[in-house]
C-alpha positions as CSV (number, residue, x, y, z in Angstrom):
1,X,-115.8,-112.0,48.9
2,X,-117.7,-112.2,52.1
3,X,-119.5,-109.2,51.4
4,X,-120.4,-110.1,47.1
5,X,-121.9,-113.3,49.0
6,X,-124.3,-111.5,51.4
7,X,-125.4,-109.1,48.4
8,X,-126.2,-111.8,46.5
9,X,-128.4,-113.2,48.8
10,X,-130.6,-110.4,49.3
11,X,-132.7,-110.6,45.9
12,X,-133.7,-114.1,47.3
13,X,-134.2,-112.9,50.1
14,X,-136.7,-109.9,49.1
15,X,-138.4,-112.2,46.6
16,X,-139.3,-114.8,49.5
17,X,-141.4,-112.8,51.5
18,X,-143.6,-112.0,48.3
19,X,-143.8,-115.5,47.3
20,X,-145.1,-116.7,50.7
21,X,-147.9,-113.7,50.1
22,X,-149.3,-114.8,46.7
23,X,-148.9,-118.4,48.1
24,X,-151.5,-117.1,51.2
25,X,-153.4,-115.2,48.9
26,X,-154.2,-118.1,46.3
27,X,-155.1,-120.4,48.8
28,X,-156.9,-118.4,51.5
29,X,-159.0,-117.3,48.6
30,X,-159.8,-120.7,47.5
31,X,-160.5,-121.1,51.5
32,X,-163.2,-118.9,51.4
33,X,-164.3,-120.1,48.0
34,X,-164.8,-123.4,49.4
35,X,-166.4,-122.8,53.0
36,X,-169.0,-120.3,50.6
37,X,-169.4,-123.3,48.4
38,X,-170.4,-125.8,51.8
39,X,-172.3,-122.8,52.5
40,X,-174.7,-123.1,49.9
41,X,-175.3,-126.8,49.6
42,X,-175.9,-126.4,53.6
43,X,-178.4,-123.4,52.9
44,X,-180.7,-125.9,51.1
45,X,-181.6,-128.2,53.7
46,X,-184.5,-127.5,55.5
47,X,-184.5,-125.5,58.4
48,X,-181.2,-124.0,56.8
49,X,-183.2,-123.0,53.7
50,X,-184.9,-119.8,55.2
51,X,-181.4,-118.4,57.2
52,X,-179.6,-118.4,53.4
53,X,-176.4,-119.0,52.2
54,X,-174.7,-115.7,53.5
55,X,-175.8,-116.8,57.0
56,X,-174.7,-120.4,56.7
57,X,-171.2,-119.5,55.2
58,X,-170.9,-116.8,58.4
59,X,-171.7,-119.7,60.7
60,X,-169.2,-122.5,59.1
61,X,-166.2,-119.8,59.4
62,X,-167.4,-119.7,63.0
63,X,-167.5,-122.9,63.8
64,X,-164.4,-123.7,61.9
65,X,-162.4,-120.7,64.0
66,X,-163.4,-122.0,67.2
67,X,-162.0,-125.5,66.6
68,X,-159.1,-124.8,64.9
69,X,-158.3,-121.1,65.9
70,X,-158.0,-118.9,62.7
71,X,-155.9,-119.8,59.7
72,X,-153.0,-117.6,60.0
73,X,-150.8,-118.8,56.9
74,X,-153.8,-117.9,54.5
75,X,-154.9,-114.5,56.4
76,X,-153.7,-112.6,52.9
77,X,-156.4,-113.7,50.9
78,X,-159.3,-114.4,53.3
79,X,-158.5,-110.7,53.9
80,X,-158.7,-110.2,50.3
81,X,-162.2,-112.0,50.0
82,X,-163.5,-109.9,53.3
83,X,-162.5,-106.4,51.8
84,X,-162.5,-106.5,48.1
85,X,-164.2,-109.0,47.0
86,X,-166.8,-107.4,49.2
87,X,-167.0,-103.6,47.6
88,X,-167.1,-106.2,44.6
89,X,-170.2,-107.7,45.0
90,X,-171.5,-104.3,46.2
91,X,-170.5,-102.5,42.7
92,X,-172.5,-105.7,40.9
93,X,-175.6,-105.6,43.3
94,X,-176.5,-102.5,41.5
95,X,-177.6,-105.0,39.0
96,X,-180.7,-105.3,40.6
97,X,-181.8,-101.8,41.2
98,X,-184.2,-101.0,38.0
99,X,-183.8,-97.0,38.1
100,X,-186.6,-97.2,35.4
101,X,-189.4,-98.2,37.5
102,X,-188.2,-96.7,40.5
103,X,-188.5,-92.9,38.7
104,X,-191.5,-93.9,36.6
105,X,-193.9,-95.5,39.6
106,X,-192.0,-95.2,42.7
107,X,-192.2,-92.0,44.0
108,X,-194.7,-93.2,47.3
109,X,-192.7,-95.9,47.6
110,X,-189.6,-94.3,47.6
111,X,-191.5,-91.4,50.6
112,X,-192.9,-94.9,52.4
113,X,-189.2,-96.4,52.2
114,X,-187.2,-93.2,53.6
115,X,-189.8,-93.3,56.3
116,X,-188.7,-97.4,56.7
117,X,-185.2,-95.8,56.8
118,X,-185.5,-93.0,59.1
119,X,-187.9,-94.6,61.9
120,X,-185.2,-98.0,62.3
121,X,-182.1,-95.6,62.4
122,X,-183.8,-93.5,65.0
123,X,-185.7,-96.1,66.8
124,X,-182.9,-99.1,66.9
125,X,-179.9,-96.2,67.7
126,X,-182.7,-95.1,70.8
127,X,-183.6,-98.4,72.3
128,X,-179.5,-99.5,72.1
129,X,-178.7,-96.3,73.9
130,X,-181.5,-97.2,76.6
131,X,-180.0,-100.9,76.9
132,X,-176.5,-99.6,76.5
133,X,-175.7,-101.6,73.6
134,X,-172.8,-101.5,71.4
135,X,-173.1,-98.7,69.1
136,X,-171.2,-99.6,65.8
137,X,-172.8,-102.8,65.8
138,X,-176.7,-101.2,66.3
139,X,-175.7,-98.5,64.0
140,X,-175.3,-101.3,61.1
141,X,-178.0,-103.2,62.3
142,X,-180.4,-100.3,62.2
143,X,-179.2,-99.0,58.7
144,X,-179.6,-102.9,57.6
145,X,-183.0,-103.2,59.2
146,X,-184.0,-100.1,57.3
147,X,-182.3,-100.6,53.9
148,X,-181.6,-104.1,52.4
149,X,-179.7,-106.4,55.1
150,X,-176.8,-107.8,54.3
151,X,-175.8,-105.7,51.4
152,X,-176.5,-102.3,53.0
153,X,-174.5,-103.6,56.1
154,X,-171.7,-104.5,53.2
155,X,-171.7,-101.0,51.8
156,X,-171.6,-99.6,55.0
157,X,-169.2,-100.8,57.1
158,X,-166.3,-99.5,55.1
159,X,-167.0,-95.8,55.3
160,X,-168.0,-96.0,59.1
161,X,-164.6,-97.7,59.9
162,X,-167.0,-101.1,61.0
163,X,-164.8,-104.2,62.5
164,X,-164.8,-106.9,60.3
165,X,-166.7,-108.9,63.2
166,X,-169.3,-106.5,63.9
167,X,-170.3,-106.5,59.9
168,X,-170.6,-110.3,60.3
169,X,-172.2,-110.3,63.5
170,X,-174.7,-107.8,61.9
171,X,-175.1,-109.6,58.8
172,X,-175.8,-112.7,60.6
173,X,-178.2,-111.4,63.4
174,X,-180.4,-109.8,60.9
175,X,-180.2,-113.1,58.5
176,X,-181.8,-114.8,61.9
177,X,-184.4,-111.8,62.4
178,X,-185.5,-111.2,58.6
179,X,-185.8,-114.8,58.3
180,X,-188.4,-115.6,61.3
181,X,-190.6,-112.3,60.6
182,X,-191.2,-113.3,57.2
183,X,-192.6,-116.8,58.0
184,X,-194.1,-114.9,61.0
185,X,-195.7,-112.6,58.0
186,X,-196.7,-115.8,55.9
187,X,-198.8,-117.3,58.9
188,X,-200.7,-114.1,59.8
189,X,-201.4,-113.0,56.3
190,X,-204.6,-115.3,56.0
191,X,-205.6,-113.7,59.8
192,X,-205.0,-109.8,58.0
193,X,-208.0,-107.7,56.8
194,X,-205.9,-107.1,53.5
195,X,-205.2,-107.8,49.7
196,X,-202.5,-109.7,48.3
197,X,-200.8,-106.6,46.7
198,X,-201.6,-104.7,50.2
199,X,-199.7,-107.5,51.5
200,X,-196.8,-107.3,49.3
201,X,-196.3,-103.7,49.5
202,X,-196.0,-104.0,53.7
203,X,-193.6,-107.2,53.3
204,X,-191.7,-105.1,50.9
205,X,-191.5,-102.1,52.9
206,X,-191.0,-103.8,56.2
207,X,-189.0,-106.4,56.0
208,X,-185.1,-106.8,55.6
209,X,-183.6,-108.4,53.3
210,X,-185.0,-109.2,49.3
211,X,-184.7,-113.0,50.3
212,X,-187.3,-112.4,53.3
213,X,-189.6,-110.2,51.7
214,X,-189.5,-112.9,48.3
215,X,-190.0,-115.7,51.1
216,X,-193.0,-113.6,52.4
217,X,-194.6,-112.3,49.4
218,X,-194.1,-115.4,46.9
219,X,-196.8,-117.9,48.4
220,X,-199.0,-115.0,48.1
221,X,-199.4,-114.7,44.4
222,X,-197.3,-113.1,41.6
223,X,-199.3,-109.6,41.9
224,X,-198.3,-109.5,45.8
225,X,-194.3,-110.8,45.0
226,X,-194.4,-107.5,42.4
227,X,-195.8,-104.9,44.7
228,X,-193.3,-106.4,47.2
229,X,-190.1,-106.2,45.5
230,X,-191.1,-102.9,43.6
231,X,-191.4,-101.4,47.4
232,X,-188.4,-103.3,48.2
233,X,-186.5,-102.0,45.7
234,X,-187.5,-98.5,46.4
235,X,-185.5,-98.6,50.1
236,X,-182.4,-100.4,47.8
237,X,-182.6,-97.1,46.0
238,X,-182.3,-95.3,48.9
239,X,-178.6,-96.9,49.7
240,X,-177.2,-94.3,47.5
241,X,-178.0,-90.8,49.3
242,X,-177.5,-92.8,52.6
243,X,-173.8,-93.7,52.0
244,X,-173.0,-90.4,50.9
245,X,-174.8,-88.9,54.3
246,X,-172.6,-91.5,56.4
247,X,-169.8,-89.9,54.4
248,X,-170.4,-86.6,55.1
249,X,-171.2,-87.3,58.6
250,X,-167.8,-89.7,58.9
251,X,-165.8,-86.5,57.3
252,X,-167.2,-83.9,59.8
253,X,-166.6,-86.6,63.1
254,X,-162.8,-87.5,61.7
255,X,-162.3,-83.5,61.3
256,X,-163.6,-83.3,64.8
257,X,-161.5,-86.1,66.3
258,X,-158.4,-85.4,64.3
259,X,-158.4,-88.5,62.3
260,X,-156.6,-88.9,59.3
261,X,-158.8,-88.1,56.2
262,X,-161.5,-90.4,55.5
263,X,-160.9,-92.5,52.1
264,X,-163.5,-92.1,49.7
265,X,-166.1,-95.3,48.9
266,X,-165.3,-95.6,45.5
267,X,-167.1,-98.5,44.9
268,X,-170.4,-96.8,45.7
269,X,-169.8,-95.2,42.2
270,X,-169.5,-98.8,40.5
271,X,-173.0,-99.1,42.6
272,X,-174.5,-96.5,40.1
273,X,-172.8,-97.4,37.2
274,X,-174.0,-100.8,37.6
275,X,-177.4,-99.4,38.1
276,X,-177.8,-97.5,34.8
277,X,-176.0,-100.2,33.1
278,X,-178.7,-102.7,34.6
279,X,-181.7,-100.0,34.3
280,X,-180.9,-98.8,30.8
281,X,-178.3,-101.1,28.5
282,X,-178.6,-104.5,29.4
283,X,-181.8,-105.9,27.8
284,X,-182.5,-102.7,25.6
285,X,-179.1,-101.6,24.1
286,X,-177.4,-104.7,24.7
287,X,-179.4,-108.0,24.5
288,X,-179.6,-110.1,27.5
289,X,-181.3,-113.0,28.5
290,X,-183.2,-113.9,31.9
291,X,-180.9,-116.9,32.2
292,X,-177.9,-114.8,31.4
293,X,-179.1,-111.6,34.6
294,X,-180.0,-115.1,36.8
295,X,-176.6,-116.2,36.5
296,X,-174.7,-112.8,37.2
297,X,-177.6,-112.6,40.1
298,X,-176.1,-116.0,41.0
299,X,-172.7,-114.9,40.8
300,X,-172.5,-112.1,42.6
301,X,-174.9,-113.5,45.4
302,X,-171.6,-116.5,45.5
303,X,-168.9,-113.4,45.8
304,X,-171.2,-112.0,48.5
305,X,-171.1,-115.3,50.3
306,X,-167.2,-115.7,49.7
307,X,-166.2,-111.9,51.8
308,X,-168.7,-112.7,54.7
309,X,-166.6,-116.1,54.9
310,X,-163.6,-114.3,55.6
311,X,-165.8,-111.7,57.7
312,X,-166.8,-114.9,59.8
313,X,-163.1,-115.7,60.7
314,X,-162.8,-112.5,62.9
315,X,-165.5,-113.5,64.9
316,X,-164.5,-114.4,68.5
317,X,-167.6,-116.4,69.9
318,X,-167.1,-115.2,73.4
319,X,-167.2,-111.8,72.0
320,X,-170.5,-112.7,70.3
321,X,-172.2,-113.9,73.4
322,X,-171.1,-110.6,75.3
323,X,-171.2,-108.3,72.5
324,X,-174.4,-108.9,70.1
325,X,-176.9,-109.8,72.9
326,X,-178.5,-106.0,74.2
327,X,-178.3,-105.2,69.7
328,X,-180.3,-108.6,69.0
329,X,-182.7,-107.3,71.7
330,X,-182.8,-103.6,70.0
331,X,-183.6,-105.1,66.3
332,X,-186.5,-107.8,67.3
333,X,-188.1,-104.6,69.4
334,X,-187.7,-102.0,66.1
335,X,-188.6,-104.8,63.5
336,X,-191.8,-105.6,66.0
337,X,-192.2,-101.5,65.9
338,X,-191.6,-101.3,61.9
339,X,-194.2,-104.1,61.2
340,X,-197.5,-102.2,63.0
341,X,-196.4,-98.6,61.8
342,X,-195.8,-100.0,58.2
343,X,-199.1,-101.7,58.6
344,X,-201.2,-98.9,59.5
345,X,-199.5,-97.1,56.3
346,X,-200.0,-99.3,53.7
């Protein structure tokens, strides 16, 4: 009898454990949905306007850990938000890469932004190896710095094995940087010897994030915001064959060390998918209006906002302090570096 009672128990028992784990999931992901919500309202007050939404969301999950520690009891789902809502955002952010224009006018650009790419890899990695700075974190601030900010430190950080701390602390340090170069750009622009669409094609090509170089470019005219994001979108491009070189380079160094076998960035493939479906269906094939691209813009720019929420929950502030100071130093020298080569380029 005693024994029909303890076997009868043990469905309960099993099922338990997985109801406490959807209960953690729902509400940790209605956590971050919430803290990305405050982030937004908070990212249009002034001041708070220019740093973006991303940032702002980073920063409340920081704040909120270091009052009240992190929330343990919903770990399951702000874990769920940090990893795949995160290669979910990435898949739809090839939304925004027109393939079209990039193979039909974009050749130079594409030349100008591998050269963006290669000189804030090389340069950032060499100045945090003179100041002895914490590698993984420079290597995804130099790859953001070169690339597209935020979203080329998203795609990253998974196939180089990042902490979940140092891809916030990234995304937030160049959210700071991109965001005070680009008004730095807007009050020297009248001071340049330049056109407006010279202009926009050295924001584009030079500065971080698409926010930054829109921020830069935009009180300049429509012809410079065009030139801008077309050279912009050019380095975007460029994510592609740079994942799949971290890839190759992560396979050989795992091979090397012994480490179990890398798992493959499948969402990178979504990336591309996304981008023919953006470049050659939606709006020719399949009608589709600006509104309707705004709002999946909008969307995905909120899901974006939701995984660095939970990425902001693993950061330890006294780890920040200690940690992101020497790679702060090593992207404000490269970006300084990027501007007058880029300049002298364009």
């Amino acid at each position: 009898m005693e024994q029909k009672a303890i076997i009868a128990t043990k469905p309960d028992q099993q099922k338990k454990p997985s109801k406490q784990l959807n209960v953690s999931m729902i509400y940790g992901i209605t956590f971050t949905f919430i803290i990305a919500t405050l982030g937004f309202q908070l990212a249009k007050l002034p001041g708070f306007d220019h740093v973006g939404p991303l940032a702002c969301a980073i920063l409340l999950a920081l704040v909120y850990r270091q009052f009240f520690g992190y929330p343990e009891k919903l770990r399951a789902g702000i874990q769920f938000s940090s990893k795949r809502l995160l290669r979910f955002a990435i898949i739809l952010y090839g939304l925004k890469l027109n393939m079209v224009v990039i193979f039909n006018d974009g050749l130079p650009l594409l030349l100008k932004g591998a050269g963006t790419i290669i000189f804030s890899i090389v340069v950032l990695l060499a100045i945090a190896k003179w100041l002895k700075a914490d590698f993984n974190l420079s290597l995804l601030l130099s790859i953001g710095t070169g690339i597209c900010g935020a979203a080329a430190v998203a795609a990253v950080s998974p196939i180089i094995k990042s902490k979940d701390e140092d891809t916030a602390m990234a995304v937030g340090i160049i959210a700071l940087v991109g965001t005070i170069f680009s008004i730095i750009y807007t009050l020297i622009y009248p001071l340049l010897p330049i056109s407006p669409t010279e202009y926009g094609a050295w924001a584009g090509i030079s500065l971080h994030e698409i926010a930054h170089v829109a921020l830069a470019a935009a009180p300049t005219g429509q012809d410079a915001l065009a030139h801008a994001l077309l050279a912009k979108l050019a380095r975007v491009f460029l994510l592609i064959p740079v994942c799949f070189i971290l890839l190759f380079w992560m396979k050989r160094k795992g091979k090397l060390d012994g480490e179990a076998k890398l798992e493959f960035p499948w969402f990178l493939i979504g990336f591309v998918i996304m981008s023919f479906v953006g470049s050659y269906i939606l709006g020719k094939e399949v009608p589709i209006s600006k509104k309707s691209m705004s709002d999946i813009a909008a969307f995905t720019s909120f899901i974006l906002t939701m995984s660095m929420t939970g990425l902001g929950f693993n950061i330890n502030l006294k780890e920040l302090r200690t940690k992101s100071l020497r790679p702060l130093i090593a992207i404000i020298i490269t970006s300084i570096l990027l501007s007058f080569v880029t300049y002298i380029f364009i």
